[in-house]
Each structure stands twice: as structure tokens, then as C-alpha cells.
C-alpha positions in Angstrom: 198.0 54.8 180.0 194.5 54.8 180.2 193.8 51.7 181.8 196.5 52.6 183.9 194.1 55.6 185.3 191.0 53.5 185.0 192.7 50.7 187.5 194.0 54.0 189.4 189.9 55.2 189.8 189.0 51.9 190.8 191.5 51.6 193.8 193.6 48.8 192.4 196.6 50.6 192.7 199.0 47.7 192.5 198.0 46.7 189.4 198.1 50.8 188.2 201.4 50.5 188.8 202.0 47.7 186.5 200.4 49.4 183.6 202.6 52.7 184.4 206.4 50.0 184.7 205.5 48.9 181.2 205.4 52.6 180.1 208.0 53.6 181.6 210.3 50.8 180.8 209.5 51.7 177.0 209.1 55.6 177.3 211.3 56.7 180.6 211.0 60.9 178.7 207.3 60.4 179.1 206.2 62.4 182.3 202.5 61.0 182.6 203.4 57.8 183.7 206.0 59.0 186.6 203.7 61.4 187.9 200.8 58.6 187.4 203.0 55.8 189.6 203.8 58.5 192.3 200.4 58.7 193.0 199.5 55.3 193.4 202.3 55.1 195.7 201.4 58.0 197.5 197.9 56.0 198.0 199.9 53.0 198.9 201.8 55.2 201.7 205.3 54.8 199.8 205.6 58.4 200.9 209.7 57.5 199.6 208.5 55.8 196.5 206.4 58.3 195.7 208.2 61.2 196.2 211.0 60.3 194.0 209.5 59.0 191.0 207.1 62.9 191.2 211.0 64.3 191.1 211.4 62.7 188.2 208.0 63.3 186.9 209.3 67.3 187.6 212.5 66.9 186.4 211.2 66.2 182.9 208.3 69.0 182.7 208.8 71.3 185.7 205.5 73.3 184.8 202.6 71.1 186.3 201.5 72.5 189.9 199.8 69.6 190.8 203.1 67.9 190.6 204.9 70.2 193.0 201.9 69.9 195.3 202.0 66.0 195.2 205.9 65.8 196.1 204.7 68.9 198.9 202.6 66.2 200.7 205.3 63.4 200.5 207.7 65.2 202.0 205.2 66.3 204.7 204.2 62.6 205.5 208.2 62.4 206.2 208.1 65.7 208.1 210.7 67.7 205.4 208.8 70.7 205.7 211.3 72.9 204.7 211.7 71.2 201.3 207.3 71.0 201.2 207.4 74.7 201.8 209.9 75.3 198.5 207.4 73.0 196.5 204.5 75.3 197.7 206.4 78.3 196.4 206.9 76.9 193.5 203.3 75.7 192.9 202.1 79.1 193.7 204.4 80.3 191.3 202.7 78.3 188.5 199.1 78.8 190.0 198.9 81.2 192.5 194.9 81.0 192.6 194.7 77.8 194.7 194.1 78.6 198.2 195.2 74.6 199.8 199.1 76.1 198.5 198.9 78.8 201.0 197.1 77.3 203.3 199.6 74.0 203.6 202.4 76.2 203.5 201.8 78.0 206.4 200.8 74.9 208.3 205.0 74.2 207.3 206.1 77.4 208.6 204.0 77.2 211.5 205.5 73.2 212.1 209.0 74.8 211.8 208.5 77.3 214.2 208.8 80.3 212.0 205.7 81.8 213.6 206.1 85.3 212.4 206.6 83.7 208.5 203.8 81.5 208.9 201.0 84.7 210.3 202.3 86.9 207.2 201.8 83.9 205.7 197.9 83.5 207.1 197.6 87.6 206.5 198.0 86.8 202.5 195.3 84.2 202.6 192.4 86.4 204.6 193.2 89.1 202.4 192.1 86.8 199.2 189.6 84.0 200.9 188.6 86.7 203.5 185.7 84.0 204.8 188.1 80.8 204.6 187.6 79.9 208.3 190.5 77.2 208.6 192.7 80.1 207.9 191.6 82.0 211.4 192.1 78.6 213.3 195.7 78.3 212.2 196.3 81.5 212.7 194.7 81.0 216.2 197.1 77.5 216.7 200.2 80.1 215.6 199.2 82.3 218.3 198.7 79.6 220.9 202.9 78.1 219.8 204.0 81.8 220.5 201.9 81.4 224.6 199.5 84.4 223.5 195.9 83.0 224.3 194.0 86.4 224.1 195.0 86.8 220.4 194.4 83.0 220.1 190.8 83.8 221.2 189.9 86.1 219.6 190.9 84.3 216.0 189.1 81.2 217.0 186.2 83.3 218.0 186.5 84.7 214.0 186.5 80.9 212.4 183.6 79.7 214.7 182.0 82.6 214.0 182.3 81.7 209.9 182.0 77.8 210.4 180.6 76.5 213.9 180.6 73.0 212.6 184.4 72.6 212.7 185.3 70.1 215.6 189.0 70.8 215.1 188.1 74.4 215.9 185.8 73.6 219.3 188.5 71.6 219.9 191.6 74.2 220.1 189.0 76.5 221.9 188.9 74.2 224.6 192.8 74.1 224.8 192.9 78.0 225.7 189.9 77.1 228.4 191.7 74.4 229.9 194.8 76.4 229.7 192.8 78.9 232.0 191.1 76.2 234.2 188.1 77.4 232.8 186.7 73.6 233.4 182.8 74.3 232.6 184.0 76.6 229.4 186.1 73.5 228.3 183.3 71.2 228.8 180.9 72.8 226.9 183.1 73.5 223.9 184.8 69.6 224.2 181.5 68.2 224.0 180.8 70.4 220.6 183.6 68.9 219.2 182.9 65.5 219.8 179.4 66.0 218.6 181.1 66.9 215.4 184.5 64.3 215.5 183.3 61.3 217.8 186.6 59.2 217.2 188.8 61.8 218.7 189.8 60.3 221.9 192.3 63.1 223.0 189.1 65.2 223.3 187.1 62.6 225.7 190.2 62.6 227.8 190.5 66.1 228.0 186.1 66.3 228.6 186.8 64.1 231.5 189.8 66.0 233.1 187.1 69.2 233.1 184.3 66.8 234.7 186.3 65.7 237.3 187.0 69.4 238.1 183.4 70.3 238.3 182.8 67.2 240.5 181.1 65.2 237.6 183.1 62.1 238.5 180.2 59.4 236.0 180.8 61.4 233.2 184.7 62.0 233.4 184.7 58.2 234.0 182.2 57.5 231.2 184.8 59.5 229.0 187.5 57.7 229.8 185.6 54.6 229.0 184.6 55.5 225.8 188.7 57.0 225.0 189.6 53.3 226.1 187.1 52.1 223.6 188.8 53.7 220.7 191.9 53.5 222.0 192.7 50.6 224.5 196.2 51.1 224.5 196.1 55.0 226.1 198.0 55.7 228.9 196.2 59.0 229.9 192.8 57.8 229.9 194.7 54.5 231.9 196.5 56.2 234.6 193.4 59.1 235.3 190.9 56.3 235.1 192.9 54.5 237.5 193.2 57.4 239.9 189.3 58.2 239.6 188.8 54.4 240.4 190.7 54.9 243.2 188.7 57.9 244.6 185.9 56.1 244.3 186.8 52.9 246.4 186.7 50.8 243.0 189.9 49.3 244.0 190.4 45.9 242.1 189.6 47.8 239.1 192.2 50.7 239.7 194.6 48.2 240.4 193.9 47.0 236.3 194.3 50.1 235.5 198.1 50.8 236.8 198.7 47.5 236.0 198.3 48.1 232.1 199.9 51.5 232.5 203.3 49.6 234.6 203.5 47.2 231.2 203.6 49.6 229.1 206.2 52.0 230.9 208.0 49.4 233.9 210.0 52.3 234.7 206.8 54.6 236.0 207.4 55.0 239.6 203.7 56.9 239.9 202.2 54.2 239.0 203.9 51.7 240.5 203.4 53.4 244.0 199.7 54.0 243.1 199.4 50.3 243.1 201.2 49.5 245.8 198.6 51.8 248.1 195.5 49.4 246.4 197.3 46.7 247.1 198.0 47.8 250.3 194.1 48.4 250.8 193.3 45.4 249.4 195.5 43.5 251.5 198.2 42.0 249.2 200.8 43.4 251.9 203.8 41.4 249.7 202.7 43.1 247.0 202.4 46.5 248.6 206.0 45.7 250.0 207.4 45.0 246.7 206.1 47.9 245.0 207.0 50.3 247.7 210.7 48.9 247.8 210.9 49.6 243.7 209.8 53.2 244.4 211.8 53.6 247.6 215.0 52.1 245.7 215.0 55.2 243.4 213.9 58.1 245.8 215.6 57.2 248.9 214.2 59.8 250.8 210.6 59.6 249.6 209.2 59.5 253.7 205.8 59.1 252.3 206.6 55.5 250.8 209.3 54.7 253.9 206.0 55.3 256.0 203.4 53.4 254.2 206.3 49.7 253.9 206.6 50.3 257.6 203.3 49.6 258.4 202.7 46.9 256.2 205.6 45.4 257.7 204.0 45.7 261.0 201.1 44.0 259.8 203.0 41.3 258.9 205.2 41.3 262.0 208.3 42.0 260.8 208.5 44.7 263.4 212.7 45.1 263.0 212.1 45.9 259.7 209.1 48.3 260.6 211.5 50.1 263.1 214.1 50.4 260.2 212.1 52.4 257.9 210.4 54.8 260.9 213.8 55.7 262.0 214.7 56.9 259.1 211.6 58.9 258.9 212.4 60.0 262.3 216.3 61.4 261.7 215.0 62.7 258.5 212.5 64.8 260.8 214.3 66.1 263.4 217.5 66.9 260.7 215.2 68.9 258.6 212.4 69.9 260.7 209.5 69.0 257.9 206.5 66.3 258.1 205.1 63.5 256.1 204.0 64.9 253.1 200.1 65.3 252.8 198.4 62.0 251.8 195.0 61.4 249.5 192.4 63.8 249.8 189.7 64.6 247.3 191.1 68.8 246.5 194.4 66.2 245.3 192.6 64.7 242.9 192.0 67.9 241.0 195.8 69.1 241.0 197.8 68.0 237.4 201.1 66.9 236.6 203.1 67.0 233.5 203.4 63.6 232.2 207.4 63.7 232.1 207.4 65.1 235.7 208.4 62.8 238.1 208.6 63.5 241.7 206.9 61.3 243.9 204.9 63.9 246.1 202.5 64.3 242.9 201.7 60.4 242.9 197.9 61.2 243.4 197.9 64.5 240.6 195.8 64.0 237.3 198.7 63.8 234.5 198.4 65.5 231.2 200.2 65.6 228.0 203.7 67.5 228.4 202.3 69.7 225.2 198.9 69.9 223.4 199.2 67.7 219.9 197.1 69.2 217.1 196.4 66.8 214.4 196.7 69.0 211.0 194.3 68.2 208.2 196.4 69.0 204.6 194.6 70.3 202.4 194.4 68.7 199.3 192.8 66.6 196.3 195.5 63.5 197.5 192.9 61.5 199.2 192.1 57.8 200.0 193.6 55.4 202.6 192.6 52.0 201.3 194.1 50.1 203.5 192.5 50.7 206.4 188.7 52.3 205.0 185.9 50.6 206.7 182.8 48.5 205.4 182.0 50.9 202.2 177.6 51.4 202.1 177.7 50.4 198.5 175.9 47.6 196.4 177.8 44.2 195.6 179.3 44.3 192.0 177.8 42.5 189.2 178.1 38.6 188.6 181.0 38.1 185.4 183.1 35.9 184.6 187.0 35.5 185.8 189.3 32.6 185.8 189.0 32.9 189.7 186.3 30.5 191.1 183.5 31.8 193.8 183.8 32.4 197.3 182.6 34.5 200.0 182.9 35.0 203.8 182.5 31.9 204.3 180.7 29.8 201.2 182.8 28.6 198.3 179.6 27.2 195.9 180.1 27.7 192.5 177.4 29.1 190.5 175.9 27.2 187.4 176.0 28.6 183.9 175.2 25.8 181.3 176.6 28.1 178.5 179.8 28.4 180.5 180.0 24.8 181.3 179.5 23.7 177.7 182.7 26.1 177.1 184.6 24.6 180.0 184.3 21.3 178.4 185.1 21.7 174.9 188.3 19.6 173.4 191.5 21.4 174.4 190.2 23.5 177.4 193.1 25.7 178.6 191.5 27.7 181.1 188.4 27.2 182.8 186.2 29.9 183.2 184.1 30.9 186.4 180.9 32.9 187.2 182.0 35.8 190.0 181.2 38.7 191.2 183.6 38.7 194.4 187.1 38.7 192.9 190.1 40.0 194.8 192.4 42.9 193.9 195.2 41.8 191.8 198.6 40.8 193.3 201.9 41.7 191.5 202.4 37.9 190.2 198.5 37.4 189.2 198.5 40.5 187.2 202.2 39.4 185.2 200.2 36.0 184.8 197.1 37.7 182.9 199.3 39.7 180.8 201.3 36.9 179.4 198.1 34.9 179.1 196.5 37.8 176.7 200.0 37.9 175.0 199.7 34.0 174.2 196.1 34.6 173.3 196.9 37.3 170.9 199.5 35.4 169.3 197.1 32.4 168.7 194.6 34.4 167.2 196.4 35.7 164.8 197.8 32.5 163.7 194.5 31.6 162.5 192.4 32.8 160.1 189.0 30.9 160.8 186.9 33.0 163.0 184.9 30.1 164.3 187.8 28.3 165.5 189.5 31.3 167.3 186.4 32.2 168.6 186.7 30.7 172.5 190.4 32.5 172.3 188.6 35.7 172.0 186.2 34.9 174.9 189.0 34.3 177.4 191.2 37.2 176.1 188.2 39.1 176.7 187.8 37.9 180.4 191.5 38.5 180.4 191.4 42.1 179.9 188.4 42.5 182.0 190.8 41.3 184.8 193.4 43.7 184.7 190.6 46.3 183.4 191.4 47.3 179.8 187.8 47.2 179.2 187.6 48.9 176.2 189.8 45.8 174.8 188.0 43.5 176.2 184.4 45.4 174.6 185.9 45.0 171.6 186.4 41.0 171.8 183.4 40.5 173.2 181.6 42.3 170.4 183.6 40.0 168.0 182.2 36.8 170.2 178.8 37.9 169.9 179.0 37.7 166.4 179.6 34.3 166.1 177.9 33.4 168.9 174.6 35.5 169.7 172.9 32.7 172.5 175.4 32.8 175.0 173.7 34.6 177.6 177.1 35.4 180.0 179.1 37.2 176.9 176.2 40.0 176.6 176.7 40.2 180.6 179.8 40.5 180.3 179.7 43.1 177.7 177.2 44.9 180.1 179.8 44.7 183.2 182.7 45.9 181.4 180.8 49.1 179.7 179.5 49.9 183.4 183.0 49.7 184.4 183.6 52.6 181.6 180.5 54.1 182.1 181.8 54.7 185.9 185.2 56.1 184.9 184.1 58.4 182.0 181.3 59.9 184.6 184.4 60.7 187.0 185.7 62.6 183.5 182.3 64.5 183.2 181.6 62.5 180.5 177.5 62.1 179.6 177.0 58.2 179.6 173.3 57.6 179.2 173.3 56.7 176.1 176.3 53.8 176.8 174.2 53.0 180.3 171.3 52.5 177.3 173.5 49.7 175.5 174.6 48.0 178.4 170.9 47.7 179.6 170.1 46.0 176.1 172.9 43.6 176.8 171.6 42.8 180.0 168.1 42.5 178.7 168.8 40.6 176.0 170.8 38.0 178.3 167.3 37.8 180.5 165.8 36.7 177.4 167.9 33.7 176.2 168.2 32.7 180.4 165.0 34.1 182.1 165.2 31.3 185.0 169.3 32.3 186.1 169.1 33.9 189.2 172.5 35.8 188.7 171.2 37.4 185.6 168.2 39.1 187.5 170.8 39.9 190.3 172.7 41.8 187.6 169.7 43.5 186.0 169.1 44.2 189.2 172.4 45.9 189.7 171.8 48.4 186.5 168.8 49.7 187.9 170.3 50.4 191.2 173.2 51.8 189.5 170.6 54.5 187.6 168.9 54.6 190.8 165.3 53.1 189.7 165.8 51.4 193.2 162.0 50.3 192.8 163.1 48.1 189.9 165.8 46.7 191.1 163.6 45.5 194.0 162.0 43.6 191.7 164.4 42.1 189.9 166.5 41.4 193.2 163.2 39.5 194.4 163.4 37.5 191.0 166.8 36.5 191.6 165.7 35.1 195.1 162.6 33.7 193.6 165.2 31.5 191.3 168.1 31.0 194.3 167.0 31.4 197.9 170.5 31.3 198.8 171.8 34.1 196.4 173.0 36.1 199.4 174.5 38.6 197.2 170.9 39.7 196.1 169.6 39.8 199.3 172.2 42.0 200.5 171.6 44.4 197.5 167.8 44.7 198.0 168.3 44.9 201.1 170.1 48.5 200.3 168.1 49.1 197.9 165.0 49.1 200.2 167.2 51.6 202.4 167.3 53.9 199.7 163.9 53.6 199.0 163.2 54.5 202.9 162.0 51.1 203.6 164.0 50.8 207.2 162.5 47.7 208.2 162.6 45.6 205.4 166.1 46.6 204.1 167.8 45.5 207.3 165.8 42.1 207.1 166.9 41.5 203.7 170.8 42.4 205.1 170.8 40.0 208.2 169.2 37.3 205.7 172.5 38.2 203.7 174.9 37.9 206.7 173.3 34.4 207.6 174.2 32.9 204.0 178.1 34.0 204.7 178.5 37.9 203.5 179.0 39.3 207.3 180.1 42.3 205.9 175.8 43.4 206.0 176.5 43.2 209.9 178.6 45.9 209.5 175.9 47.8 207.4 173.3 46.8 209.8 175.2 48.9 212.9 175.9 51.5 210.8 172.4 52.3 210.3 171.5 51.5 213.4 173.6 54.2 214.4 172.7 56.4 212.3 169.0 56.6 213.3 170.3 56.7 216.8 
């Protein structure tokens, strides 16, 4: 179980879930380990998987809120918010103090359109958390669902009022504005939330929408550059950009533009006819021809279009068919006494159009969304979307060993141990053994191998009774459980090692690694874990001592003092490393964070592109963070 939850801290949910099968498959009345693999599989986004093994997990002790709260947010993820909203109840029945119950269930009520539930609902939650601002936004976004934007107003005046630093907030303020066409209101309050959420791209469409109304046609087109650059596939920011382009004369452009919006949706007869005039300007007359025929094939009595394919049939002198189209304009005139509908003008430009509304007057109207989307934010202790997190701002990990040889981005070196190749070549090897500090996340299959491998190990050592001899079985069952992170087991072999063997150098680092592995899960327990930081430094020390010129050793050293934050230390023993390997990258990538800790800009980033030249081009990534950030 436990190193079930210590593989679960460390992210490596896959192989969390192989600890929690073998419980299960022994103990299926145990709870712990249901609830345990519902949550990695929550992680894993098995929102299914997840949600039936925290049933069981329920069925078998019914009186653990978190447990209701964790099968809440499946069944969200799969939009069952009738059944999330009986979990909530229920979780609030246990523990009725937790605000994020409330809060979520409203946000249920209010997604079911039970508007009236879901303000009684936010009512309960001011009277208790009278200064919880999310509460007034919600209750704001309710008002907005039921089309009253005065009491909408007012509420999101109340939430900015207790937090002004909520984007989501500026952000549904700016909905009422633009519901107004209060375009200057909405500008100010758009840009306030993009201060505050920059990867929001709904917002920079919106922002440009209100700058093209207030005749600030670089920055409405700089937003929708920017929307396009977190999101190339929009169609908004496509089809508006493409409109803008046009107003502007940028018409080869414009034409990319309703080209990419026509692949994605072949049926849009707005666009299609918008690209038909640019071609038509831009004297692709066949073009022009073919797109006004699509457009004229499904509104036969669009005059506009009939008008526009005449005259680039004149220009081609096909004058019969000209005369064709302008009779039918003509009959369709003197029948129904109207004119050719108005054609581009700048005022157009600033009239809008539902997205789903077709009718081929409004070619030249801005479009916007049929209904404002709200992204909701649960919330909740559930947290951590590994799959997709970016480059992490967080120190390499410590050089150990694994049965996995070295590589990184791009370099596959191996690096020398002599102790370690003195084991590798003993009589009646098994496995060879590796120095590494980049290993992979276990797959299914790896993680089965390991575990048979420790079961073979154990069996052999227990066969024999000479220490000595079962010695280099205790190594690797060591480096074994270090794999799939039973460290405490694998502390225990090593100390046994040590005994017969005090010189080897990597078996006191690799004591060190696996007791800062513990070290890093009992602090997330609260746990006070100086005094086992204390004995892995003497490890690490002491493996200095018997190896003072191995590079990797320093690195590590290097790597404790960073982790205690004596970042001036672990310059210096990062500078040692580099002294010994000029081509350690890993320790060049480390100093060079550490330096950024230690506010030493200039340097830091050095050390980091020096890092991504050797192969780890992950320290670009770092690089253009910070750059941003001073920015």
C-alpha cells in the first residue's frame, strides 16, 4: 500500500496502479486500494475507470467524503451532473464544513438549468464564506443563463470588489458589456483578464471584436493574431480576421483566411462567397465564377451573387451568360419592386451575425459564438494533468543506478563507474547494472518484469546462507525495488550491502537517492526529515571520499544541497562535477538553476544554453521561460 501512494506522489501512476491490482487481487473487502486506483485513474483521465472502481471503494465503506467527492468529479468530466449533484449531497452530509461541496454543486444545478436551485444554492454558501468571491461570480453566470444582466452586474461588481485578480471574473464582466455594445467597457475589462489568463483565446477574440468597433483595426487584428497563435485551428478568429483583411485591402491574405475556414466547414456559404469577391478583386475570375455558382446553387435568388458572376462573365466575354444572370435580376426587380442589396461598406463591418445564421445578405457581418461558453474551474484537491504539463522549472534527479542504460535528448554515452564495472563482470552476471539519472516512467510490462525479477532474487537469497556469496543478489534486488519505488525495501538491502562491502562508492549513493526519495514523500505527510536529509548527506559524503575525481558523485552532492536549498554549495559542487566532465550536461543544467535561484540572471542561463548544446534541450524551454518572465 504504501509504495502504492509513494509511486502515486511521484506521478508514476501506471505503476500505482500495479501495486493497488496486487491488493486487490488478494484483499478485494479492503477499500484503500479501490479508492487508491480510482485516483490514479482519475489522473490518467479514465473518468469510467475511475468512477467505478470509487463505487466500489463506496460500496464497501460509504462514510469517506472524499470518496463521494472523487466519484462527484468523474461523473462531471462525463457531464452526469445530476448523479455529481447526489454525491455532493451526500458528501455534505458526512462533512458539511467544506465549502468546494457547495460550491461544485451549484455549478451542477446551474449546468442543469435548475437556476432557481442553484441561487438558493449560492445564498447558503455567502451566508457561511460571506467573502468567498467565486461564489458572487457564479451567482452572476446564473443570472446571466436566466437574460437578467443588471443583477448579473451587480454580483460581479461584489466578487471584483472581494478579488480583482480573478481573470474568469473580468472575463464574464466583459460578456454583459459586449452584450450592451459597450465596446470601450469590454475592452478595458478583456484586456484585465488577459493580463491575468494570457492563454485564453476566446478573450483575444472577443478584445478584437470591441477594437474593431472603436475603430482600432492593428489591435483587433493583433488579437486575432495572437488567438491564432494559441489556437491555429479557430474559426472565429479565421473568418473575422479574414473579413478585417479584407477591409483593409490585404487581399491574398484574406483569401488564406476563408480558405482555412471553407476546409474546415465546405458547406459555409459565407465564406465561400467572401472568397469568391477576393478572388474576384484579385482577378481569378474562374475562381470567382466557381464560388459564386456554389453560393448561387443554394440561394437561388441571392441577386447580390447573380450580380457579381454577371460581371465577371463579362470580363471574360461570355456575354450570353452575363445576360442570363442580369435578367433574372431584372424580372426579380420589376416582380418585387426591391434593389440589389447594399454591398461592402465600412458601418458593415461593425454589424454581427450569429454563427449558425445563414442568410447570405449578412456575408460581410462579424460572426460570434451562437452562446457565450464559460469554462468552469471545479473546485477541488483532484489535481494534475500529466499528460500534457509543460517543461517543469525543477532540478535534474540524482545519478543511481537502474538496469536501464543512459540517454538523453539526443546522447546515449554511458557513464563510467569502475566499482560498477567490476560488478558487471563478475562470473555469472545476470543483469548488468547502469549509472542513470534519466530513467523513464514504468510501462505495464517493465514493471511485471521488475517484480518477478525481485521474486527470483528473493528466492535465491534465501537459498543461501553465505552472506558474501548472496551479496551481489542484494545489490540488484535493491536497484530492483528502487525501480518500482519500494524504497524503504530497497534501504534495507542496501544497508545489508554496505556491510559487506563498505568501498563501493555507488551503493552509499544509492542509499542517499532512495532516502531522498522518502525524505520527499514523508515531507508531503508533514513529516520532519532533517535528521534522515542528515544521513543521506553522510552517504553522499562518504561516497566523495572513496571517489573524489567521479564527476557524477559531485553532481549528486550537488543535488542534496540544492534540494536543502544551500544553492551556494551546490554551485560548487556542480562546478566540481564540470571540472571532472566538461560534457556532464546534466550539471550544467542544474547550476545553471541553481544560479537563478541565487539571482545570478546572467550566469544561470549561460550555464542552461551550455546544457542544451550537449543534448538536454529541455533548458531551451527554461531559457524562454525566464525570458518571459523578466519581460
Amino acid at each position: 500500500m504504501e509504495s502504492g501512494e509513494v509511486a502515486m506522489h511521484y506521478e508514476d501512476y501506471v505503476l500505482s496502479i500495479q501495486y493497488f491490482n496486487r491488493i486487490i487481487a488478494l484483499k478485494p473487502y479492503l477499500y484503500l486500494p479501490w479508492y487508491y486506483r480510482a485516483v490514479d485513474k482519475f489522473y490518467l483521465d479514465d473518468f469510467m475507470g475511475a468512477e467505478s472502481d470509487v463505487s466500489k471503494a463506496i460500496e464497501l465503506n460509504p462514510y469517506v467524503n472524499e470518496m463521494f467527492e472523487l466519484r462527484a468529479l468523474t461523473r462531471i468530466r462525463q457531464s452526469k451532473f445530476a448523479d455529481a449533484i447526489t454525491d455532493y449531497t451526500q458528501a455534505i452530509s458526512l462533512m458539511p464544513q467544506v465549502r468546494n461541496y457547495w460550491f461544485n454543486r451549484a455549478i451542477c444545478m446551474m449546468n442543469l438549468k435548475e437556476y432557481d436551485k442553484a441561487l438558493q444554492q449560492t445564498d447558503s454558501i455567502a451566508s457561511q464564506w460571506r467573502n468567498f468571491a467565486p461564489n458572487y461570480s457564479l451567482k452572476a453566470e446564473i443570472f446571466l443563463q436566466k437574460k437578467d444582466t443588471t443583477e448579473a452586474a451587480k454580483w460581479l461588481d461584489k466578487s471584483l470588489e472581494l478579488d480583482p485578480y480573478d481573470g474568469d471574473t473580468w472575463t464574464t464582466r466583459a460578456y454583459i458589456s459586449l452584450s450592451r455594445r459597450k465596446w470601450k467597457d469590454a475592452d478595458t475589462e478583456l484586456s484585465k483578464a488577459i493580463h491575468l489568463k494570457p492563454k485564453t483565446v476566446a478573450n483575444y477574440v472577443n478584445r478584437a471584436l470591441c477594437r474593431v468597433n472603436i475603430n482600432n483595426l492593428r489591435g483587433a487584428m493583433e488579437d486575432y493574431d495572437q488567438a491564432l497563435d494559441l489556437d491555429p485551428n479557430n474559426f472565429l478568429a479565421h473568418y473575422n480576421r479574414g473579413l478585417l483583411r479584407m477591409q483593409l485591402g490585404d487581399d491574398n491574405r484574406a483569401i488564406s483566411d476563408f480558405n482555412f475556414v471553407i476546409k474546415m466547414e465546405p458547406q459555409n456559404f459565407m465564406a465561400i462567397f467572401n472568397r469568391a469577391l477576393l478572388l474576384d478583386r484579385t482577378g481569378d475570375l474562374r475562381g470567382a465564377i466557381r464560388d459564386y455558382s456554389s453560393v448561387i446553387e443554394q440561394f437561388p435568388n441571392f441577386w447580390t451573387g447573380l450580380s457579381y458572376r454577371a460581371r465577371c462573365y463579362r470580363r471574360l466575354g461570355m456575354t450570353a451568360k452575363a445576360e442570363l444572370d442580369e435578367f433574372r435580376i431584372f424580372k426579380a426587380q420589376m416582380d418585387k419592386h426591391i434593389g440589389i442589396q447594399q454591398r461592402w461598406s465600412k458601418s458593415k463591418i461593425r454589424q454581427l451575425r450569429k454563427r449558425s445564421e445563414i442568410d447570405p445578405n449578412k456575408y460581410n457581418e462579424m460572426v460570434v459564438d451562437d452562446e457565450v461558453h464559460y469554462q468552469h474551474e471545479y473546485k477541488s484537491d483532484y489535481r494534475g494533468q500529466v499528460q500534457n504539463r509543460n517543461v517543469e522549472v525543477a532540478f535534474l534527479p540524482m545519478y543511481g543506478m537502474s538496469f536501464q542504460p543512459y540517454h538523453n535528448a539526443i546522447t546515449s554515452y554511458q557513464v563510467f563507474d569502475r566499482d560498477l564495472e567490476a560488478f558487471n563482470n563478475r562470473p555469472h552476471a545476470s543483469h548488468k547494472l547502469y549509472v542513470n539519472c534519466a530513467q523513464e516512467q514504468l510501462t505495464e510490462a517493465h514493471s511485471k518484469m521488475c517484480f518477478e525479477l525481485i521474486d527470483s532474487l528473493s528466492k535465491a537469497v534465501e537459498a543461501n546462507h553465505d552472506v558474501r556469496a548472496v551479496a551481489p543478489l542484494v545489490l540488484m534486488r535493491a536497484v530492483a525495488y528502487a525501480t518500482v519505488q519500494d524504497y524503504a525495501a530497497a534501504i534495507s538491502d542496501l544497508t545489508v550491502y554496505l556491510q559487506t562491502n563498505d568501498h563501493m562508492a555507488i551503493a552509499y549513493v544509492q542509499r542517499a537517492l532512495c532516502q531522498m526519495k522518502m525524505n520527499g514523500y514523508d515531507a508531503s505527510k508533514g513529516v520532519d526529515t532533517s535528521l534522515k536529509y542528515a544521513k543521506a548527506l553522510d552517504d553522499m559524503k562518504k561516497a566523495v571520499s572513496l571517489d573524489p575525481d567521479n564527476a557524477y558523485l559531485h553532481y549528486d552532492l550537488g543535488n542534496l544541497y540544492a534540494e536543502n536549498k544551500e544553492f551556494a554549495k551546490a554551485i560548487d559542487e556542480y562546478t566540481v562535477a564540470i571540472s571532472k566532465n566538461a560534457n556532464l550536461a546534466e550539471a550544467y543544467y542544474n547550476r545553471g538553476l541553481a544560479r537563478m535561484k541565487a539571482d545570478n540572471r546572467k550566469a544561470g542561463i549561460a550555464d542552461l544554453s551550455k546544457a542544451g548544446e550537449l543534448g538536454l534541450y529541455d533548458a531551451y524551454s527554461i531559457i524562454k521561460q525566464f525570458s518571459a518572465s523578466k519581460k
